[in-house]
PQR file of N, CA, C, O and H, with PARSE charges and radii, in Angstrom:
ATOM      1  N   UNK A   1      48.959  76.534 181.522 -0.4000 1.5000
ATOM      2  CA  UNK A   1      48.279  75.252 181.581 -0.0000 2.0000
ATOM      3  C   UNK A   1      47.723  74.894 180.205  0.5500 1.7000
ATOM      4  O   UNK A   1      47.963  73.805 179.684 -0.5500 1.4000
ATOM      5  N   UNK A   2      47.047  75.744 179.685 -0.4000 1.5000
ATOM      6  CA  UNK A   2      46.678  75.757 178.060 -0.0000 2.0000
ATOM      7  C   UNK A   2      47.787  75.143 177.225  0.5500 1.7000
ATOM      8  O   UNK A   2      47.626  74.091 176.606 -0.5500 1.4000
ATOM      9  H   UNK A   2      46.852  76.628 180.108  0.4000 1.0000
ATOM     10  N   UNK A   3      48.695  75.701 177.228 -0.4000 1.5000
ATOM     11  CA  UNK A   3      49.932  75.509 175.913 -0.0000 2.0000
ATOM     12  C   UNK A   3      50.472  74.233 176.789  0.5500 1.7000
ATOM     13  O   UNK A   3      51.259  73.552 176.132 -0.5500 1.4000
ATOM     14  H   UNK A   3      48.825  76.556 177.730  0.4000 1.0000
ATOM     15  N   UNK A   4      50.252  73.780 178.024 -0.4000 1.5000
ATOM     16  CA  UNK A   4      51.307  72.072 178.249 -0.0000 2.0000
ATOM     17  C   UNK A   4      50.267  71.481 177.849  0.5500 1.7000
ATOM     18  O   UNK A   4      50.604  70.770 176.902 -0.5500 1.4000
ATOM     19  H   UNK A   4      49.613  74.333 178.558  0.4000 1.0000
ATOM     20  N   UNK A   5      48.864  71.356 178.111 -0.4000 1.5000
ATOM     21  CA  UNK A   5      47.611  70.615 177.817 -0.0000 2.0000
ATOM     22  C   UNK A   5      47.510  69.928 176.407  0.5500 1.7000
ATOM     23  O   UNK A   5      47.270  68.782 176.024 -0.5500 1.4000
ATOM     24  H   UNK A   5      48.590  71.934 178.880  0.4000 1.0000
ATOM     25  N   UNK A   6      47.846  71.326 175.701 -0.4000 1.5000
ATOM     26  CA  UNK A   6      47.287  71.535 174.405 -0.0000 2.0000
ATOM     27  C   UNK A   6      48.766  70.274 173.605  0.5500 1.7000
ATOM     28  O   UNK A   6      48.609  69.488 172.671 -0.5500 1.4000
ATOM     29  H   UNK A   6      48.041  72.257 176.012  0.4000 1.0000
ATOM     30  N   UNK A   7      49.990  70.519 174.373 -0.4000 1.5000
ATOM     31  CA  UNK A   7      51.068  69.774 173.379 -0.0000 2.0000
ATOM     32  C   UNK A   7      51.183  68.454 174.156  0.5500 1.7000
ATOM     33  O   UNK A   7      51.875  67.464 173.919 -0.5500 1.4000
ATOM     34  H   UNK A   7      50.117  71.157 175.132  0.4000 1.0000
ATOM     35  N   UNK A   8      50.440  68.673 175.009 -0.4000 1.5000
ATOM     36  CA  UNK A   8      50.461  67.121 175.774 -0.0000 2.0000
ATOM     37  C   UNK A   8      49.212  66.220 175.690  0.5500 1.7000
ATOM     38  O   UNK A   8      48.594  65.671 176.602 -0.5500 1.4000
ATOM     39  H   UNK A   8      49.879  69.478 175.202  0.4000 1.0000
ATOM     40  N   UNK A   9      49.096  66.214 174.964 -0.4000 1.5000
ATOM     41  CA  UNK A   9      47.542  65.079 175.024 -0.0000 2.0000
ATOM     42  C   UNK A   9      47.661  64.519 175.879  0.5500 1.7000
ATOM     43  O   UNK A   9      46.793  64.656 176.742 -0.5500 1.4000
ATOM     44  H   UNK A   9      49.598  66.660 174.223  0.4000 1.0000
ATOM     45  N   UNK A  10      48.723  63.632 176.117 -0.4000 1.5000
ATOM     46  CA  UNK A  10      48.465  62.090 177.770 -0.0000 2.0000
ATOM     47  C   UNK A  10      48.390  63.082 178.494  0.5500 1.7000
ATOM     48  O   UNK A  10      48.629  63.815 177.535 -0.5500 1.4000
ATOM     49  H   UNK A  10      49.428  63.521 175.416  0.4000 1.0000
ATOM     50  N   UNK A  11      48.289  63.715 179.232 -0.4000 1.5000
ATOM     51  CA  UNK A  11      47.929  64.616 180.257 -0.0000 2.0000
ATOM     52  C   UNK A  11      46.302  65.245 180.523  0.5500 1.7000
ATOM     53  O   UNK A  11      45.402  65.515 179.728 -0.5500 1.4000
ATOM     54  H   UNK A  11      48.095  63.120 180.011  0.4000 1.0000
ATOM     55  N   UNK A  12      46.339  65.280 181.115 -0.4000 1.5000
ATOM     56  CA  UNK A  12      44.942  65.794 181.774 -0.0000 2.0000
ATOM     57  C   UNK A  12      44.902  66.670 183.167  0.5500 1.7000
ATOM     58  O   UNK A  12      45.532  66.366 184.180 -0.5500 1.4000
ATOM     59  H   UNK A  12      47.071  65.061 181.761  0.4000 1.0000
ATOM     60  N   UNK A  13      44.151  67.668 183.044 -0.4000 1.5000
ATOM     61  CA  UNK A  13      44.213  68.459 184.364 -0.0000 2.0000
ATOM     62  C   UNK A  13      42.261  68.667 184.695  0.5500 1.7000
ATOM     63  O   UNK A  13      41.425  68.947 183.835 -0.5500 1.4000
ATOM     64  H   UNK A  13      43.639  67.915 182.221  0.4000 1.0000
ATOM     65  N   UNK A  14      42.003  68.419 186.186 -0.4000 1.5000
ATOM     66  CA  UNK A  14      40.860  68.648 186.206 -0.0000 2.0000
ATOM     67  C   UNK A  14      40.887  70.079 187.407  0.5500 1.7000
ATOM     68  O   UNK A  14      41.670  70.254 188.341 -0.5500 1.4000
ATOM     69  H   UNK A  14      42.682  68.191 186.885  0.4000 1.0000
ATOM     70  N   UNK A  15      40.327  70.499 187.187 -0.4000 1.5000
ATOM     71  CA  UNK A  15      40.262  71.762 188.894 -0.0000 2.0000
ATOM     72  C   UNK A  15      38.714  72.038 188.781  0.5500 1.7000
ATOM     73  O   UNK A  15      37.912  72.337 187.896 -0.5500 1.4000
ATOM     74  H   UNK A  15      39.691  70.356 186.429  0.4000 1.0000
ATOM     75  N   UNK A  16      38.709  71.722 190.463 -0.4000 1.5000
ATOM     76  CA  UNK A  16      37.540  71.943 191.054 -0.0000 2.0000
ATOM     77  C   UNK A  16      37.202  73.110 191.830  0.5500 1.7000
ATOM     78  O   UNK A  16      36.085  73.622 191.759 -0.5500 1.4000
ATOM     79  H   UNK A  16      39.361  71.479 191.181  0.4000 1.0000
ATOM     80  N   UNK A  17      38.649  73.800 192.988 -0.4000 1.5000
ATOM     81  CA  UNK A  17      38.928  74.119 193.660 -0.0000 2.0000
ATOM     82  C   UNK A  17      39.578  75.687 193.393  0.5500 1.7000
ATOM     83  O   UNK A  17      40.729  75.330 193.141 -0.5500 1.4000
ATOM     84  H   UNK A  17      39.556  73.384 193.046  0.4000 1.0000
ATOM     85  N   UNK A  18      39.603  76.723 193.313 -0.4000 1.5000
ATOM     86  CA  UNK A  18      40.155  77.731 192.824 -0.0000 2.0000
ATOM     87  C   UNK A  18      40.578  78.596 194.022  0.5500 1.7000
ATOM     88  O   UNK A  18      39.727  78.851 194.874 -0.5500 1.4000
ATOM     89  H   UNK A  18      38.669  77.013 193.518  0.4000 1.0000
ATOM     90  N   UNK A  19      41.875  79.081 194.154 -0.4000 1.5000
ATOM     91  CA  UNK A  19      41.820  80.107 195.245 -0.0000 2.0000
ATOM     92  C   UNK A  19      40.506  80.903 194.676  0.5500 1.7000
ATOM     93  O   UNK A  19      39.362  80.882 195.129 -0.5500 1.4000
ATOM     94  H   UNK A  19      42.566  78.874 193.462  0.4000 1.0000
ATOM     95  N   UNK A  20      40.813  81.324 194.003 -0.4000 1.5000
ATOM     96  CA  UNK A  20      39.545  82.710 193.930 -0.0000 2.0000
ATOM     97  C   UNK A  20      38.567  82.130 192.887  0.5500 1.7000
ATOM     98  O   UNK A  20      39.045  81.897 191.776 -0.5500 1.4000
ATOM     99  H   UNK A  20      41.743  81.341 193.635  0.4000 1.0000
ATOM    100  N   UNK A  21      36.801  81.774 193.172 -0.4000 1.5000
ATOM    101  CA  UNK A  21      36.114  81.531 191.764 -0.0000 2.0000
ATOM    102  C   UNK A  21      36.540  82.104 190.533  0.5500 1.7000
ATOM    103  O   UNK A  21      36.472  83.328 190.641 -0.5500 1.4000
ATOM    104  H   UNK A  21      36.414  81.963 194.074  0.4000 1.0000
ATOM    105  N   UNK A  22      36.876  81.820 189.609 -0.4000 1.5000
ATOM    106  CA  UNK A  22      36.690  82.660 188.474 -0.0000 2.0000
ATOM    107  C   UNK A  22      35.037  82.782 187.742  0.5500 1.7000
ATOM    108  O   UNK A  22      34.005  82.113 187.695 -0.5500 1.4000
ATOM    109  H   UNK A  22      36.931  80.826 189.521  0.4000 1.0000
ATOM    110  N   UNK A  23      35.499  83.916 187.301 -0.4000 1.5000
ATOM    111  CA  UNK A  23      33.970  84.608 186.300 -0.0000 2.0000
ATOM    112  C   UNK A  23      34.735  83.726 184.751  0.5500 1.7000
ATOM    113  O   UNK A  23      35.900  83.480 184.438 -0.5500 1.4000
ATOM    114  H   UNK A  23      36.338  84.459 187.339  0.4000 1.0000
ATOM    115  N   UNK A  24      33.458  83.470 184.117 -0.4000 1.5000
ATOM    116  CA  UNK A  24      34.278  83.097 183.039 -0.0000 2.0000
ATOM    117  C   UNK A  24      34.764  83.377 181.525  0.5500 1.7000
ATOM    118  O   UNK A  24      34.302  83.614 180.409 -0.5500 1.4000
ATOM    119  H   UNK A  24      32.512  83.670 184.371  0.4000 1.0000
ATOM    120  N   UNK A  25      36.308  83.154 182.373 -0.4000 1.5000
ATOM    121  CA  UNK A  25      36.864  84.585 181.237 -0.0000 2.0000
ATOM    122  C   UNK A  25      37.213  83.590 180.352  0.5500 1.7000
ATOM    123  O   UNK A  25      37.118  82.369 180.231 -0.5500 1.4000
ATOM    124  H   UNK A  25      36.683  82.962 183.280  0.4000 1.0000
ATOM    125  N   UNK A  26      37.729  84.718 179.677 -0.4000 1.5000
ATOM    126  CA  UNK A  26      38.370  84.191 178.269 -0.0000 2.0000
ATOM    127  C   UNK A  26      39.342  83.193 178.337  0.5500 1.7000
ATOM    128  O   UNK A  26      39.402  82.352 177.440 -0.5500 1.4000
ATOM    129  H   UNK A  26      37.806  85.710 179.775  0.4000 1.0000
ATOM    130  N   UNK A  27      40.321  83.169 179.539 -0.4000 1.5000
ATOM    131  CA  UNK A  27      41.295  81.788 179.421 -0.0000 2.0000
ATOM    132  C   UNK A  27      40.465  81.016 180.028  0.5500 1.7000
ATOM    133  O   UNK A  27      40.477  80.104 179.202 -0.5500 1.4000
ATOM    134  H   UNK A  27      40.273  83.852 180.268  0.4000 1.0000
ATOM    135  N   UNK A  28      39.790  80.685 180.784 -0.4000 1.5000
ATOM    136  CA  UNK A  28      39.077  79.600 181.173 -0.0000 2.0000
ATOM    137  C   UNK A  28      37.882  79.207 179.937  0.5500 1.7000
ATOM    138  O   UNK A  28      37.847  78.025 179.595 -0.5500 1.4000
ATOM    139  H   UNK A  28      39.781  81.426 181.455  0.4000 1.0000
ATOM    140  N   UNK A  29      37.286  79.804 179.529 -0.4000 1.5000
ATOM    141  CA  UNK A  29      36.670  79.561 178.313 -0.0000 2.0000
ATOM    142  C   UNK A  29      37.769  78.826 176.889  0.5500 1.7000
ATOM    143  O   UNK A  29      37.380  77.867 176.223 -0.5500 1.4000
ATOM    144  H   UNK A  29      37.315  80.765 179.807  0.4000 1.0000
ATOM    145  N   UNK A  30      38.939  79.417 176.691 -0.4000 1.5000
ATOM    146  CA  UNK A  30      39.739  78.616 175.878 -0.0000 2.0000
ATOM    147  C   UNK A  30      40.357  77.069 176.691  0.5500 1.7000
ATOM    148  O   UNK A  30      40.736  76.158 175.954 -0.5500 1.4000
ATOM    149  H   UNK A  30      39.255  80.197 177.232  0.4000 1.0000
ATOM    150  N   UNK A  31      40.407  76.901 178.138 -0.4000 1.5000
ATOM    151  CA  UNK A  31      41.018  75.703 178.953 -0.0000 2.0000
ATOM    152  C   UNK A  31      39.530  74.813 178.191  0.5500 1.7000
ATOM    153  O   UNK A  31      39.801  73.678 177.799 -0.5500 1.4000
ATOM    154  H   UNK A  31      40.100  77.640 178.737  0.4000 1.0000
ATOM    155  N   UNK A  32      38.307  75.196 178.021 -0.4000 1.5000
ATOM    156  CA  UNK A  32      37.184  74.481 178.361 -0.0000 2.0000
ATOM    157  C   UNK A  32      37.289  73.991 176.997  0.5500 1.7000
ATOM    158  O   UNK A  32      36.709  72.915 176.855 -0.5500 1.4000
ATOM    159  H   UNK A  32      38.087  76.118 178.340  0.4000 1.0000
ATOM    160  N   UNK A  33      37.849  74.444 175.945 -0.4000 1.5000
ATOM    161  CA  UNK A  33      37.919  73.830 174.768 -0.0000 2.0000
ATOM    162  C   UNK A  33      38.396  72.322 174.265  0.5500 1.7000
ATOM    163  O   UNK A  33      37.930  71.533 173.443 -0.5500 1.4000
ATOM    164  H   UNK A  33      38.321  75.318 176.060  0.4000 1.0000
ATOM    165  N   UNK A  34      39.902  72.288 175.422 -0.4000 1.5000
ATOM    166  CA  UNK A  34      40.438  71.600 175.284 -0.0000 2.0000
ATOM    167  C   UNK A  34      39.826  69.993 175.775  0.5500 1.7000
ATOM    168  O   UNK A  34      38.941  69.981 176.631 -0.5500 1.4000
ATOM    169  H   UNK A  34      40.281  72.929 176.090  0.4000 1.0000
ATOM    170  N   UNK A  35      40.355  68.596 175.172 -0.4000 1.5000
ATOM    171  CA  UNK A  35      39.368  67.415 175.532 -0.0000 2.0000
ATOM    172  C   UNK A  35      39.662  66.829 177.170  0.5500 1.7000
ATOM    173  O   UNK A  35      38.970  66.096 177.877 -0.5500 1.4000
ATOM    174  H   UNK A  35      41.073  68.606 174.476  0.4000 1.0000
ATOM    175  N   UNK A  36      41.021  67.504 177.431 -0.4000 1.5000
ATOM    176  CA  UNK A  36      41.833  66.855 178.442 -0.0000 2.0000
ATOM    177  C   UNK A  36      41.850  67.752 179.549  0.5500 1.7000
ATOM    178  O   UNK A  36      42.813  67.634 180.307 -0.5500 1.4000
ATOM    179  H   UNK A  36      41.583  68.099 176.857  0.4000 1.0000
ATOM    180  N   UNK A  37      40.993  68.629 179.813 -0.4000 1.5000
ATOM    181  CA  UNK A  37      40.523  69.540 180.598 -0.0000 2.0000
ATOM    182  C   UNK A  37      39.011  69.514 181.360  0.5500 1.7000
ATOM    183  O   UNK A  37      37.947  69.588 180.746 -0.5500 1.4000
ATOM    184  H   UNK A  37      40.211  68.725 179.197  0.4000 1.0000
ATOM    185  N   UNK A  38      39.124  69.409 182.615 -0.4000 1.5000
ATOM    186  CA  UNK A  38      37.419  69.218 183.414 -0.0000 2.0000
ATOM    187  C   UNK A  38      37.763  70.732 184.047  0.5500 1.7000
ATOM    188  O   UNK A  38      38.844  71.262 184.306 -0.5500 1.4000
ATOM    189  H   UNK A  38      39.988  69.348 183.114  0.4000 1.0000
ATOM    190  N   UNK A  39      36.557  71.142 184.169 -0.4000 1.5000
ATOM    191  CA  UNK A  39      36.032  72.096 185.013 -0.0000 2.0000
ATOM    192  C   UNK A  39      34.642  71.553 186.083  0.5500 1.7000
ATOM    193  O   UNK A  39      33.533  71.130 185.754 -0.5500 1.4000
ATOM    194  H   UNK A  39      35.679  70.712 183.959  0.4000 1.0000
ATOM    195  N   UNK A  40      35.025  71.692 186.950 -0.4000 1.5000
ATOM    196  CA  UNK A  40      33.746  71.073 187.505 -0.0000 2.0000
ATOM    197  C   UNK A  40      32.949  72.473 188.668  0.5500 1.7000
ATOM    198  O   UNK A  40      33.769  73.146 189.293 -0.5500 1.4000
ATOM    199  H   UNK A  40      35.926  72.035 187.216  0.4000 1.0000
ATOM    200  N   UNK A  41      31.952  72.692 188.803 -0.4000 1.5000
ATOM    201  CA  UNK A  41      31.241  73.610 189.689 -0.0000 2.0000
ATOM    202  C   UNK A  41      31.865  73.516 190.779  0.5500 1.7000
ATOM    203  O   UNK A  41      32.509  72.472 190.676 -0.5500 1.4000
ATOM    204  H   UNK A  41      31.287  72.145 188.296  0.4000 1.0000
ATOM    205  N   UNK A  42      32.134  74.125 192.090 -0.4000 1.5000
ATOM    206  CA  UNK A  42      32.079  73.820 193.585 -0.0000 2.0000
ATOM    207  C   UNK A  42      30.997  73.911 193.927  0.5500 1.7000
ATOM    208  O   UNK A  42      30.324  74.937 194.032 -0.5500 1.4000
ATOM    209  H   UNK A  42      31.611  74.973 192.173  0.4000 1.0000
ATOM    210  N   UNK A  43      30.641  72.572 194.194 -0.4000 1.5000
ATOM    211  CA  UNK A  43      29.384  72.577 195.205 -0.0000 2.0000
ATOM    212  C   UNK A  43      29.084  71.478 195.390  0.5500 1.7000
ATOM    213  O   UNK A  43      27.996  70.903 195.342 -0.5500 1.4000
ATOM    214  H   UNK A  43      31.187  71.739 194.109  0.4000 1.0000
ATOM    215  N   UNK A  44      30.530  71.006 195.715 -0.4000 1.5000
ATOM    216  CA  UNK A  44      30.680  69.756 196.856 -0.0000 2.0000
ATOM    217  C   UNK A  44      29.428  69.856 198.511  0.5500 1.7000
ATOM    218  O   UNK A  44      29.149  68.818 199.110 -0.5500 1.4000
ATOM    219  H   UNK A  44      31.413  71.473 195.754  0.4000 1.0000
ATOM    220  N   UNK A  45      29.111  70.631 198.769 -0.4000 1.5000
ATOM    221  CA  UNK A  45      28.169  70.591 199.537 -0.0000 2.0000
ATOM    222  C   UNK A  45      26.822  71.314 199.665  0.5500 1.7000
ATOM    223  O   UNK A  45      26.251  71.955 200.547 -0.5500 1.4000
ATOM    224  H   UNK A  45      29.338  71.475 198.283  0.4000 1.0000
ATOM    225  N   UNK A  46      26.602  70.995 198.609 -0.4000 1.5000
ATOM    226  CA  UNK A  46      24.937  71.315 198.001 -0.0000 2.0000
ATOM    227  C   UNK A  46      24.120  70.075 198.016  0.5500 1.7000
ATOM    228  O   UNK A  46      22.932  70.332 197.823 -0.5500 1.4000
ATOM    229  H   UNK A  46      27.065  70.474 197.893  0.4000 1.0000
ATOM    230  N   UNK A  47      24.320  69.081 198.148 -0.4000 1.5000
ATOM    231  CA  UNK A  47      23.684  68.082 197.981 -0.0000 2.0000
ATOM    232  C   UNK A  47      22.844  67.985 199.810  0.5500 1.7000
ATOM    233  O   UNK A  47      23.249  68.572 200.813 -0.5500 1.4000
ATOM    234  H   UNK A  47      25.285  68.872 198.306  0.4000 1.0000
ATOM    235  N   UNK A  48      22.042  67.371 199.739 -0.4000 1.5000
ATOM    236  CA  UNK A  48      20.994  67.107 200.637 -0.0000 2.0000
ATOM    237  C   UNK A  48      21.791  66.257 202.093  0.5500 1.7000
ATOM    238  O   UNK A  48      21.576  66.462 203.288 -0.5500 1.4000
ATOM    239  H   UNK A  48      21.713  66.894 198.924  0.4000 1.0000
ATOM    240  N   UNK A  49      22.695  65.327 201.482 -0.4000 1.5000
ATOM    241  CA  UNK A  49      23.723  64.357 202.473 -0.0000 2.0000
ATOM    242  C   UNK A  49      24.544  65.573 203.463  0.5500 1.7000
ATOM    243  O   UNK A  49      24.728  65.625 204.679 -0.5500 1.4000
ATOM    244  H   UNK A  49      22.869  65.160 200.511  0.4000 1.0000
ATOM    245  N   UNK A  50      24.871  66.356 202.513 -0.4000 1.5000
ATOM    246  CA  UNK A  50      26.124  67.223 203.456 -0.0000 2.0000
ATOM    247  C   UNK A  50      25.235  68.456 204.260  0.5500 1.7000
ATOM    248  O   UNK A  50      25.515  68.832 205.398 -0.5500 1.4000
ATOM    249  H   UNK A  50      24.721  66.314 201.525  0.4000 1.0000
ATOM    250  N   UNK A  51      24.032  69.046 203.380 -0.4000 1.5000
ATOM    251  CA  UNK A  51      23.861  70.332 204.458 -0.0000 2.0000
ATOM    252  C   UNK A  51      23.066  69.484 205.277  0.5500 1.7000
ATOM    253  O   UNK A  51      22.416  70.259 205.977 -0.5500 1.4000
ATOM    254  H   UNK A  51      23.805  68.741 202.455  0.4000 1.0000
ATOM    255  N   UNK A  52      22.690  68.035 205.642 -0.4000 1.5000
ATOM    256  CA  UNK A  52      22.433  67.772 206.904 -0.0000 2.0000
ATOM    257  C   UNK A  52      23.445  66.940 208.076  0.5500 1.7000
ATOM    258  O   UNK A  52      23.246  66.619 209.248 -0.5500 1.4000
ATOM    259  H   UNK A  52      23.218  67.405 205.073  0.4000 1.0000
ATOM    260  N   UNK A  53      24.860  66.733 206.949 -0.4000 1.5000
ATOM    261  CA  UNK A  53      25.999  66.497 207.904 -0.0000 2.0000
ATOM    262  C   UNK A  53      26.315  68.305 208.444  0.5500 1.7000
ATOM    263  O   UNK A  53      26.029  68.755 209.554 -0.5500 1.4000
ATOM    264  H   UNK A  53      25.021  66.994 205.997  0.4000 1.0000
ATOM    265  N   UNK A  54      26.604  68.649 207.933 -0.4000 1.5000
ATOM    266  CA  UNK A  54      26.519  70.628 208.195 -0.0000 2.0000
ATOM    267  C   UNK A  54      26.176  71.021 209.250  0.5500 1.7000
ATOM    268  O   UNK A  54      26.950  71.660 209.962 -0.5500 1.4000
ATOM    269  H   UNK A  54      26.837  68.283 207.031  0.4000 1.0000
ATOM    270  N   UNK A  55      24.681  70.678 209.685 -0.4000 1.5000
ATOM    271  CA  UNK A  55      23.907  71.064 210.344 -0.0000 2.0000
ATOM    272  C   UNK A  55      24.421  70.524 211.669  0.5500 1.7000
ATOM    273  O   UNK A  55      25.058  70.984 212.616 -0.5500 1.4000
ATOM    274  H   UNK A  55      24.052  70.159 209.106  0.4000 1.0000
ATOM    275  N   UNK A  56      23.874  69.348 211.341 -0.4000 1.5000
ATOM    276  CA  UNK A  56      24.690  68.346 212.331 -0.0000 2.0000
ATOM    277  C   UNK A  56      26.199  68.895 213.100  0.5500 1.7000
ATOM    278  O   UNK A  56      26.380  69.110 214.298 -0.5500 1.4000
ATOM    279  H   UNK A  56      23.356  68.974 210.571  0.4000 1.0000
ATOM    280  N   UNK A  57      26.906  68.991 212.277 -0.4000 1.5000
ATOM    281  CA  UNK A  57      28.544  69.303 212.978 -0.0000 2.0000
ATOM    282  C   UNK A  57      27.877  70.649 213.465  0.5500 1.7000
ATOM    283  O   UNK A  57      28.205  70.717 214.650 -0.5500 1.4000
ATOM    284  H   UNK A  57      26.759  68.817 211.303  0.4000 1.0000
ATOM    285  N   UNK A  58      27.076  71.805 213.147 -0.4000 1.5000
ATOM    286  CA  UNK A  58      27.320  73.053 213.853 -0.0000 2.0000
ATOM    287  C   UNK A  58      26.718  73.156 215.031  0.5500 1.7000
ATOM    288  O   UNK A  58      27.007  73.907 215.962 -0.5500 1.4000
ATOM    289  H   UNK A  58      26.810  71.750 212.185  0.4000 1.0000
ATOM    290  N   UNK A  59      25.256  71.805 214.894 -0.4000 1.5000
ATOM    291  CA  UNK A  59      24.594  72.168 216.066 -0.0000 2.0000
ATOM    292  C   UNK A  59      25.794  71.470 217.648  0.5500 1.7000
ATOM    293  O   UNK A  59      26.079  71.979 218.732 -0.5500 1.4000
ATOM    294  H   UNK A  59      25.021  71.195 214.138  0.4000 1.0000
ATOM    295  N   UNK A  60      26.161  70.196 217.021 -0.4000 1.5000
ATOM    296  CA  UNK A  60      27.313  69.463 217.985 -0.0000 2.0000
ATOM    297  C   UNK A  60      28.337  70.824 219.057  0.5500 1.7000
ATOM    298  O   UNK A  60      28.608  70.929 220.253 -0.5500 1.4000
ATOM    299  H   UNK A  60      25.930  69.783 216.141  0.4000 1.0000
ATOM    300  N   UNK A  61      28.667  71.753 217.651 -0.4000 1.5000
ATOM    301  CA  UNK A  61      30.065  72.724 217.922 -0.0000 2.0000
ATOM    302  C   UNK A  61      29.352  73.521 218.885  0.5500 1.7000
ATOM    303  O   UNK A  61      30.047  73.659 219.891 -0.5500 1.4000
ATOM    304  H   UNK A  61      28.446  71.668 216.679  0.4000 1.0000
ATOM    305  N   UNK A  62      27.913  74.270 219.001 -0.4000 1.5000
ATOM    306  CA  UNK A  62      27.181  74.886 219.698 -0.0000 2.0000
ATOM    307  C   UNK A  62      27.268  74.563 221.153  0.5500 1.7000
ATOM    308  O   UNK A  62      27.664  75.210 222.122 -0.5500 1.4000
ATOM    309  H   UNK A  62      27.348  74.158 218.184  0.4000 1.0000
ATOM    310  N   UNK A  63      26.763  73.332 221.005 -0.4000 1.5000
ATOM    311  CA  UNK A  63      26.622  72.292 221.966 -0.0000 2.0000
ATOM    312  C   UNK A  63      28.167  72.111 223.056  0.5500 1.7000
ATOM    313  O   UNK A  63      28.258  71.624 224.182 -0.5500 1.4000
ATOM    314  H   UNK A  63      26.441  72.807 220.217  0.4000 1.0000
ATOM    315  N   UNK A  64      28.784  72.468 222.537 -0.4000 1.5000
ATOM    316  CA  UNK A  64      29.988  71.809 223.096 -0.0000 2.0000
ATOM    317  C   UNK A  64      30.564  72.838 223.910  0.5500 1.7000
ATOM    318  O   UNK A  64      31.078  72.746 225.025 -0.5500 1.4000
ATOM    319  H   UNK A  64      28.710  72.864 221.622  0.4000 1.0000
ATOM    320  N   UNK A  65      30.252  74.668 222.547 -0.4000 1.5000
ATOM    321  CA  UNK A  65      30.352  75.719 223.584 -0.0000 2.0000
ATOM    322  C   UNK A  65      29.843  76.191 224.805  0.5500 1.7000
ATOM    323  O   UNK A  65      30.224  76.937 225.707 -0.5500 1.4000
ATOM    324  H   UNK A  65      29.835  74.742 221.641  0.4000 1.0000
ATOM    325  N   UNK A  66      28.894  75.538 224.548 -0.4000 1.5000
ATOM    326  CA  UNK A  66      27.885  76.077 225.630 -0.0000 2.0000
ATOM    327  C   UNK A  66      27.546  75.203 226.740  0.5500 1.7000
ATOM    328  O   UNK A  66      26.505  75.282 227.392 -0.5500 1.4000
ATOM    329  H   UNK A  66      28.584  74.933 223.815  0.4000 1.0000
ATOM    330  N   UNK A  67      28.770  74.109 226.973 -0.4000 1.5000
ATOM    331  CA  UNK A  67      28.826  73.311 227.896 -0.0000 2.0000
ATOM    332  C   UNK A  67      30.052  73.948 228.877  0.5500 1.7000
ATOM    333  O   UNK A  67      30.371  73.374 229.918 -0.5500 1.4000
ATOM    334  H   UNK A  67      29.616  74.044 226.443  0.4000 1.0000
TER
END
């Protein structure tokens, strides 16, 4: 991904999503160099909106078992 990035300027890659988190290594530390490269945190549901949609869907799923 580095070496197409790097000879491709019009291109851009963002990843949010990783099979496995990475720790941050050395190729992800050289991806982060690049201008046409995002890294973004996961924590699409950290925000206040979702752990009370969260809550919501588990208490529903509870609810539904136990009917």
């Amino acid at each position: 991904l580095y070496n197409f990035l790097q000879t491709h300027p019009e291109a851009a890659a963002m990843v949010d999503v990783w099979e496995w988190e990475p720790a941050m290594t050395d190729q992800v530390r050289l991806l982060q160099t690049l201008p046409n490269f995002v890294l973004t945190p996961h924590i699409g549901a950290s925000t206040a909106e979702a752990q009370n949609r969260i809550g919501i869907e588990l208490a529903e799923r509870i609810i539904d078992l136990c009917q």
